[in-house]
N, CA, C and O atoms as a GROMACS GRO file, in nm:
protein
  396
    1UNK      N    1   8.926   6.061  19.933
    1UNK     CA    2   9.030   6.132  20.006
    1UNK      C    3   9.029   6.095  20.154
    1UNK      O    4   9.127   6.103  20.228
    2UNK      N    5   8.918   6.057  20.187
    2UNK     CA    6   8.865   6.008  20.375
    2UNK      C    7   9.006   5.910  20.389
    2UNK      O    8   9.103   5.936  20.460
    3UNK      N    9   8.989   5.787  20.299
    3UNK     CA   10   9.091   5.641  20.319
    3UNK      C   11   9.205   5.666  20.301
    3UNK      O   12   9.290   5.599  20.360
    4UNK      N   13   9.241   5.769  20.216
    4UNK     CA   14   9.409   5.826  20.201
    4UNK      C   15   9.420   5.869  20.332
    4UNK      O   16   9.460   5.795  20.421
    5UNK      N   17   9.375   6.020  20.356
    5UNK     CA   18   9.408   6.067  20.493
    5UNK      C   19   9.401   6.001  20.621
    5UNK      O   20   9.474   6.017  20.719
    6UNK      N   21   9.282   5.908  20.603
    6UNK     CA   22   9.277   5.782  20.747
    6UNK      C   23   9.440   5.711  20.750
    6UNK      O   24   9.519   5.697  20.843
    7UNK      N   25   9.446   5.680  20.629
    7UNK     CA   26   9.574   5.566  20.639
    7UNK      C   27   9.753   5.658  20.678
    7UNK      O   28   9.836   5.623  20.761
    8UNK      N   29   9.761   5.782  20.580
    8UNK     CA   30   9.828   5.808  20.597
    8UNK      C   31   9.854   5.938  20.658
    8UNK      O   32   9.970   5.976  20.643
    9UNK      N   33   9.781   6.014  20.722
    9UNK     CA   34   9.766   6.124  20.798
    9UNK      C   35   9.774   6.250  20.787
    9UNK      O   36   9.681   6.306  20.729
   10UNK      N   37   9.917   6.354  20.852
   10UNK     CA   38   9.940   6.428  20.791
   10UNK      C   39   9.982   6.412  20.654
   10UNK      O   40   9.946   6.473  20.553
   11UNK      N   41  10.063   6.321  20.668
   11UNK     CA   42  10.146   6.335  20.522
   11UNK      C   43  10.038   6.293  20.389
   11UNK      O   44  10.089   6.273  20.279
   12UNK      N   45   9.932   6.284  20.402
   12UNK     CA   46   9.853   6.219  20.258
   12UNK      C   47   9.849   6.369  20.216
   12UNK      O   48   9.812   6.373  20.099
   13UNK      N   49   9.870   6.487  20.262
   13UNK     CA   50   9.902   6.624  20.191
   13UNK      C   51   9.991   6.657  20.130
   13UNK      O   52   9.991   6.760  20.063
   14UNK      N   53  10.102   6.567  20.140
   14UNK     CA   54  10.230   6.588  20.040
   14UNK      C   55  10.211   6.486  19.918
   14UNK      O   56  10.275   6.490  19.813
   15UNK      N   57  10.111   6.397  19.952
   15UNK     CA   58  10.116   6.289  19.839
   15UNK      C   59  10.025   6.314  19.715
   15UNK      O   60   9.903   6.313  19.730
   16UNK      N   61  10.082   6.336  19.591
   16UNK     CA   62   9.964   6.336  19.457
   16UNK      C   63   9.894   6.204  19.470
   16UNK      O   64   9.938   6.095  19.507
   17UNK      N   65   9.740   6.254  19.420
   17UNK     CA   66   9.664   6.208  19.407
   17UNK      C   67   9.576   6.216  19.274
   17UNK      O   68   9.499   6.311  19.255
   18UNK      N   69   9.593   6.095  19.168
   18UNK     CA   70   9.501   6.078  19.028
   18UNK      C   71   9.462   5.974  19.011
   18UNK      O   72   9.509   5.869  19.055
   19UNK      N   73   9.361   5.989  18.937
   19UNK     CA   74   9.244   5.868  18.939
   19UNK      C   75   9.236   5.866  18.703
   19UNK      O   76   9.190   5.954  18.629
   20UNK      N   77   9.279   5.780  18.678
   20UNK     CA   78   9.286   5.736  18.567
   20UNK      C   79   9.156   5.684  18.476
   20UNK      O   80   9.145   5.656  18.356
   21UNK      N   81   9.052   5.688  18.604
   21UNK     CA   82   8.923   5.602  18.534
   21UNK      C   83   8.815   5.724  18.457
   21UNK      O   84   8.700   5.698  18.422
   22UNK      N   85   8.874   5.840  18.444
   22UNK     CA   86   8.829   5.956  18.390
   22UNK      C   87   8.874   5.915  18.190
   22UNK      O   88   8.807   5.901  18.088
   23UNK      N   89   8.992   5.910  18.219
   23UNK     CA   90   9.040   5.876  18.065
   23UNK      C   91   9.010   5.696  18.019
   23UNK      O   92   9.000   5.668  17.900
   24UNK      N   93   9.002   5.625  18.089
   24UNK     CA   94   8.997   5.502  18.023
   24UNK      C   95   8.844   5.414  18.066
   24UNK      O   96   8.808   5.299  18.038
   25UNK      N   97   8.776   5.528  18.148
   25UNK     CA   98   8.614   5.430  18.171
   25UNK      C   99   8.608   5.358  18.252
   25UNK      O  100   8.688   5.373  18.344
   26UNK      N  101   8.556   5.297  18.254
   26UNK     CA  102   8.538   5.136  18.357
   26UNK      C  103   8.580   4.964  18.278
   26UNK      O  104   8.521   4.877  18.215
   27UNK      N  105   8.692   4.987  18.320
   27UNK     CA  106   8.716   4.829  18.209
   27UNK      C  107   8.667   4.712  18.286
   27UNK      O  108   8.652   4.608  18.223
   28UNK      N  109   8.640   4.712  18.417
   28UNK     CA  110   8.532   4.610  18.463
   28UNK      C  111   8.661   4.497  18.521
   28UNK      O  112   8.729   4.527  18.618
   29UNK      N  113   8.675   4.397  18.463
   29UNK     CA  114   8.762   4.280  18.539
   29UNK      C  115   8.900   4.333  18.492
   29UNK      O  116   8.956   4.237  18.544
   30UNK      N  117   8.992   4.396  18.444
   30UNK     CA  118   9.068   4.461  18.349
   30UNK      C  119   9.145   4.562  18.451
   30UNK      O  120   9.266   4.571  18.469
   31UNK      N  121   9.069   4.613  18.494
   31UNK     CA  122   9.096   4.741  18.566
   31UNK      C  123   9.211   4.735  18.611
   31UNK      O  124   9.289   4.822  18.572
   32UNK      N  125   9.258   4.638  18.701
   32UNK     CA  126   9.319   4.609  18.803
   32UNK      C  127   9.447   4.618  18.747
   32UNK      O  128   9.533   4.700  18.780
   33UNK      N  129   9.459   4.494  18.622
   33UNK     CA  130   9.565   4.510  18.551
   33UNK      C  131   9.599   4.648  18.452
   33UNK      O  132   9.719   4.652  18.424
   34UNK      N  133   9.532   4.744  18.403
   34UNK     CA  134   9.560   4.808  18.373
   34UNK      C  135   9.639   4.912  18.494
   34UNK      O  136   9.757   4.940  18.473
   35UNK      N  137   9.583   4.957  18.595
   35UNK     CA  138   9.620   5.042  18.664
   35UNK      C  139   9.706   5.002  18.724
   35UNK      O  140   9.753   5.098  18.785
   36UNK      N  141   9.788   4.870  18.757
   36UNK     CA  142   9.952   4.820  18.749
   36UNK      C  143  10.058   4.865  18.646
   36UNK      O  144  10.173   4.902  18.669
   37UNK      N  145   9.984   4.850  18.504
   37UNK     CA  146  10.061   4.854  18.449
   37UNK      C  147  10.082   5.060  18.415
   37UNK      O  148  10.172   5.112  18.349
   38UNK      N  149  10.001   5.110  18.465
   38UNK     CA  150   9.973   5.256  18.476
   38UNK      C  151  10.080   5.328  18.600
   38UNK      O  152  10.151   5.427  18.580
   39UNK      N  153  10.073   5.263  18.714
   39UNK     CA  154  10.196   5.218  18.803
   39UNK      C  155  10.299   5.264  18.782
   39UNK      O  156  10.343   5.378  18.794
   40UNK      N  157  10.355   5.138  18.737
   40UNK     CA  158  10.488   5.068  18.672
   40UNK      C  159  10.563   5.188  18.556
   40UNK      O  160  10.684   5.210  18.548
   41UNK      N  161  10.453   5.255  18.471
   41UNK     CA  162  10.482   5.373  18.394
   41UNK      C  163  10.538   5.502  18.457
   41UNK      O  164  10.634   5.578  18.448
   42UNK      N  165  10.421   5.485  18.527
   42UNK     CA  166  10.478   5.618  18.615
   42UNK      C  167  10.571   5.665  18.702
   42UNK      O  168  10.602   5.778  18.737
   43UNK      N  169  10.625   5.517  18.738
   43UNK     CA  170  10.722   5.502  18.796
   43UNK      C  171  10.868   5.549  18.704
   43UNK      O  172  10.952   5.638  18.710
   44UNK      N  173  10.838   5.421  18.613
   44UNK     CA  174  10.977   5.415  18.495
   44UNK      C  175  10.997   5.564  18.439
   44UNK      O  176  11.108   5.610  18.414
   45UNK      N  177  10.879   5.631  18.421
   45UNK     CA  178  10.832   5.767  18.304
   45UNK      C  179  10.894   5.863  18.399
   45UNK      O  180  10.985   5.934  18.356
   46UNK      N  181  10.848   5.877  18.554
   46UNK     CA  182  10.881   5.940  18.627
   46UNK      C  183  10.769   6.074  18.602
   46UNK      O  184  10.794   6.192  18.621
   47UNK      N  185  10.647   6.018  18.557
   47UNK     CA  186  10.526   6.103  18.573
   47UNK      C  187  10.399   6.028  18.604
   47UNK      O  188  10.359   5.916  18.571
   48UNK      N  189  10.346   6.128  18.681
   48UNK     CA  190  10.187   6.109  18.748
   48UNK      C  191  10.099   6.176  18.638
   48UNK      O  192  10.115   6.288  18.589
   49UNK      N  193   9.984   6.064  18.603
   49UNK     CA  194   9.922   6.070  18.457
   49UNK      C  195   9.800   6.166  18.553
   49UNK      O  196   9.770   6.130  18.667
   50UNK      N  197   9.743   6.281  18.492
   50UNK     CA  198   9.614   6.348  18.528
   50UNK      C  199   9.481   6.284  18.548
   50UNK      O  200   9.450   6.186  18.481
   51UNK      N  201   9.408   6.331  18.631
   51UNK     CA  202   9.285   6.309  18.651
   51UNK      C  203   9.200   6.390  18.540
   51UNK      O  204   9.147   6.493  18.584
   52UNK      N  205   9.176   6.359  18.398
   52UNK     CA  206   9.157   6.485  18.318
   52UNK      C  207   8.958   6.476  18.337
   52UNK      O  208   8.876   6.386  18.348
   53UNK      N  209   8.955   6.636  18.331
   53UNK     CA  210   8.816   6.647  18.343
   53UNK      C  211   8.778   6.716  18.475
   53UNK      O  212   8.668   6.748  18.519
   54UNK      N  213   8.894   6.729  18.522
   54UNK     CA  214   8.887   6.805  18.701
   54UNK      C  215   8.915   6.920  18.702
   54UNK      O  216   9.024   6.968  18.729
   55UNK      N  217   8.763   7.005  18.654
   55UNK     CA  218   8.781   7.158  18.681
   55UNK      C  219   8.696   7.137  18.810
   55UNK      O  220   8.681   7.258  18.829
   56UNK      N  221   8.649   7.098  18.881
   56UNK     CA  222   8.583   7.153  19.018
   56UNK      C  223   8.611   7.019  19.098
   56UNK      O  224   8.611   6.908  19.045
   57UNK      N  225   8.630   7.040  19.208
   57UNK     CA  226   8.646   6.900  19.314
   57UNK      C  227   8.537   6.928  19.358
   57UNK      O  228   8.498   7.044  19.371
   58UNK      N  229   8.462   6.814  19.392
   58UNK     CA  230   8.397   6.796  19.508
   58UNK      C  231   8.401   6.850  19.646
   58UNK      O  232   8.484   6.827  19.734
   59UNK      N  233   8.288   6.934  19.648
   59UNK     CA  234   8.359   6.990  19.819
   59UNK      C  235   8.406   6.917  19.955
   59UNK      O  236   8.477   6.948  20.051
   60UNK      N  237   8.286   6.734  19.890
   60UNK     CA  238   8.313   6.659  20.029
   60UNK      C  239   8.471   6.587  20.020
   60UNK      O  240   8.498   6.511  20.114
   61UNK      N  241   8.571   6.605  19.917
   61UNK     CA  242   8.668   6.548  19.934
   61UNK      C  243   8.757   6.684  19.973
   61UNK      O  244   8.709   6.796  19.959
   62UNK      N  245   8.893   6.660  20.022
   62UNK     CA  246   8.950   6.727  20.113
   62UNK      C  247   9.035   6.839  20.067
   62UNK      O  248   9.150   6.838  20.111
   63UNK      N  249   9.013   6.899  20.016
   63UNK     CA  250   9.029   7.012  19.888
   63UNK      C  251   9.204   7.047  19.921
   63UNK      O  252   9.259   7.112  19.832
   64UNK      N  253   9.268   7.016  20.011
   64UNK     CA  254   9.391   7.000  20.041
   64UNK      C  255   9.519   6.982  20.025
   64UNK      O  256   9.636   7.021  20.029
   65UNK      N  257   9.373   6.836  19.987
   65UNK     CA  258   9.512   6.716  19.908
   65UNK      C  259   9.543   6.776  19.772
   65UNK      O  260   9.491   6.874  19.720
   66UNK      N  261   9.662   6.680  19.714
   66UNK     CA  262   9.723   6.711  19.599
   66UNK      C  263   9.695   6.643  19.488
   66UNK      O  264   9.759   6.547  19.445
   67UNK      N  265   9.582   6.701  19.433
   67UNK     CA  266   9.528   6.636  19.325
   67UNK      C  267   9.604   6.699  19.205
   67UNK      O  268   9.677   6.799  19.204
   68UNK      N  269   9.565   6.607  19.093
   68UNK     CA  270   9.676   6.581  18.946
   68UNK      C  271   9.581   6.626  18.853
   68UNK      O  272   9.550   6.526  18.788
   69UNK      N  273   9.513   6.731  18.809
   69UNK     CA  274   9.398   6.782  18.741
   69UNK      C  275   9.431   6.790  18.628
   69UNK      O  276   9.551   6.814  18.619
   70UNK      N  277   9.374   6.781  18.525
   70UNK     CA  278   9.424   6.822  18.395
   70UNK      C  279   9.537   6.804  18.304
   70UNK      O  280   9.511   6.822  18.185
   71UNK      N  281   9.674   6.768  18.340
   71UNK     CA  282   9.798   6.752  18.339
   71UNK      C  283   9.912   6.664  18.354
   71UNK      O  284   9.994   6.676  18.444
   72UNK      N  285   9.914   6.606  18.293
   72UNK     CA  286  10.030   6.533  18.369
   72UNK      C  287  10.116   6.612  18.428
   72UNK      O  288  10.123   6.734  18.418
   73UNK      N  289  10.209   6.508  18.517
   73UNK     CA  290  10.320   6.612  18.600
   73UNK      C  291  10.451   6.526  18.610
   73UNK      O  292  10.456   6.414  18.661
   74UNK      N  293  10.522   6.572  18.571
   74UNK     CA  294  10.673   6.548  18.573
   74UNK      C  295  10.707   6.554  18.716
   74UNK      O  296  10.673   6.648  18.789
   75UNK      N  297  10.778   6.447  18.755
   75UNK     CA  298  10.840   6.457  18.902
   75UNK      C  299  10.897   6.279  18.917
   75UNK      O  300  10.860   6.175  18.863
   76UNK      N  301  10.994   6.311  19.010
   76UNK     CA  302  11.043   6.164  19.029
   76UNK      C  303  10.909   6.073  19.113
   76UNK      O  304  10.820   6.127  19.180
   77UNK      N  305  10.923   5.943  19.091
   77UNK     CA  306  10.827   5.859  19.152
   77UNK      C  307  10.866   5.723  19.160
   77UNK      O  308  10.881   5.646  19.065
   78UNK      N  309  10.881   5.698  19.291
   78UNK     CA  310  10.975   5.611  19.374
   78UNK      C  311  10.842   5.504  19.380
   78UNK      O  312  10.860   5.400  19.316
   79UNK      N  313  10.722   5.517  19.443
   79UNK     CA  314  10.653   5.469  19.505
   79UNK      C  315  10.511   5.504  19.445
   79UNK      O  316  10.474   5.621  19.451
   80UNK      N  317  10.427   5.407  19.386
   80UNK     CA  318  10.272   5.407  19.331
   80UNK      C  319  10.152   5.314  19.397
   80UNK      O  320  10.157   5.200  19.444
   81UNK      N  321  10.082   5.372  19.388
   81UNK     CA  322   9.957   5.279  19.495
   81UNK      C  323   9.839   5.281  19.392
   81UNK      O  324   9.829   5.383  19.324
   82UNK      N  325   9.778   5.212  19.378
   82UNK     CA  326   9.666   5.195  19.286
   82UNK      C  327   9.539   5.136  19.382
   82UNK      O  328   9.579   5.028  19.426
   83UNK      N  329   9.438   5.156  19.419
   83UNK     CA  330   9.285   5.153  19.464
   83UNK      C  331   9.202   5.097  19.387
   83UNK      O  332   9.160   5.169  19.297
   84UNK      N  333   9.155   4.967  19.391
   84UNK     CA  334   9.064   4.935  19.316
   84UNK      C  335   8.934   4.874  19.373
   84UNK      O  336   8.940   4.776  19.447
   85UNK      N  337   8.838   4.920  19.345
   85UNK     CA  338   8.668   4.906  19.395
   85UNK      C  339   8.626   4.830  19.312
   85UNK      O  340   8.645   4.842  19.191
   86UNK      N  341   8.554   4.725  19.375
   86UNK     CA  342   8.463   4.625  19.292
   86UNK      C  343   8.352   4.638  19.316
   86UNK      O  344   8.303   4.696  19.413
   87UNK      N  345   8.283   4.569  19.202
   87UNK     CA  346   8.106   4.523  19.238
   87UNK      C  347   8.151   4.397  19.391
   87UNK      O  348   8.232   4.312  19.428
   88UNK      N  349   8.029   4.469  19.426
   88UNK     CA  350   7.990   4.318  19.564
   88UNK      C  351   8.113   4.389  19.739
   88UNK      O  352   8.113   4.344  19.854
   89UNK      N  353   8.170   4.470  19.699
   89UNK     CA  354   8.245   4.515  19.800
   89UNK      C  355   8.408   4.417  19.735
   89UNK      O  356   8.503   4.474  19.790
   90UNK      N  357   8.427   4.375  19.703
   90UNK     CA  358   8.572   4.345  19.652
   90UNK      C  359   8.651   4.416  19.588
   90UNK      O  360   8.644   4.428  19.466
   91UNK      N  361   8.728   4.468  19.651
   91UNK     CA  362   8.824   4.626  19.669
   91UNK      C  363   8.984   4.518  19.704
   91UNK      O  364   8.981   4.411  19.765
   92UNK      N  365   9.111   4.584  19.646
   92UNK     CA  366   9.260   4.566  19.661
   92UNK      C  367   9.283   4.735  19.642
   92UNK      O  368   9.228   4.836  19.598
   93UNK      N  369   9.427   4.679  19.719
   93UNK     CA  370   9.471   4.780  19.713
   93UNK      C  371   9.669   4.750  19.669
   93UNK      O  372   9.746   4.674  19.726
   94UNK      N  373   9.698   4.852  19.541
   94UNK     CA  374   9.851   4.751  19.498
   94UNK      C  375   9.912   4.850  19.526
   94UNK      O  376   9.863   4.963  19.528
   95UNK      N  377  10.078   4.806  19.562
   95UNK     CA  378  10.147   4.940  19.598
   95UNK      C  379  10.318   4.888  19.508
   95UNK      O  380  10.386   4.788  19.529
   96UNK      N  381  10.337   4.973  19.432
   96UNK     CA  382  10.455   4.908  19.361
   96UNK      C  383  10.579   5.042  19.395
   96UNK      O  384  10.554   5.162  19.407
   97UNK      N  385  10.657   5.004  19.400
   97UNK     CA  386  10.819   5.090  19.405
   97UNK      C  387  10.914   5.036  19.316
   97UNK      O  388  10.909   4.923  19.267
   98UNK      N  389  11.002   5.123  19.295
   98UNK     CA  390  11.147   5.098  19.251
   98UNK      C  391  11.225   5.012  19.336
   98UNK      O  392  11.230   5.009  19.459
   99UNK      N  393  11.307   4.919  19.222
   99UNK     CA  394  11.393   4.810  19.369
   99UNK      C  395  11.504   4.873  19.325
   99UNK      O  396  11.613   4.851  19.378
   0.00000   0.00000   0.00000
């Protein structure tokens, strides 16, 4: 939640926030492409897939933000960003929209 709010400020409080690697594990070199194509869904679907397994947050993340717990959520979605962490420090970051 630190790198959301660094980057985008006030507003990373209006923005949902879910993390997909709860339901599908660690696919290791894979990842990347999956969570594009997780994206691209959510976009077309016009839903943000849950973080499932999130009955308690962490206190050190920013209890604020708008996390996606349990649920999917229906809502329009113009704009998706996907975060991806590697072994060795090799981290991207993808950001896909509607044209």
């Amino acid at each position: 939640s630190l790198a959301i709010r660094t980057v985008f400020g006030e507003h990373a409080y209006k923005l949902p926030v879910s993390s997909t690697k709860s339901s599908l594990g660690h696919l290791l070199g894979a990842s990347g492409a999956v969570e594009l194509i997780i994206c691209v869904k959510a976009i077309n679907k016009s839903v943000i897939p849950p973080t499932i397994n999130l009955d308690n947050q962490d206190e050190r993340c920013d209890l604020k933000m708008d996390f996606v717990p349990l649920e999917a959520r229906q809502t329009k979605v113009n704009i998706a960003m996907s975060n991806s962490f590697g072994f060795g420090g090799h981290n991207a970051c993808l950001v896909v929209g509607k044209i």
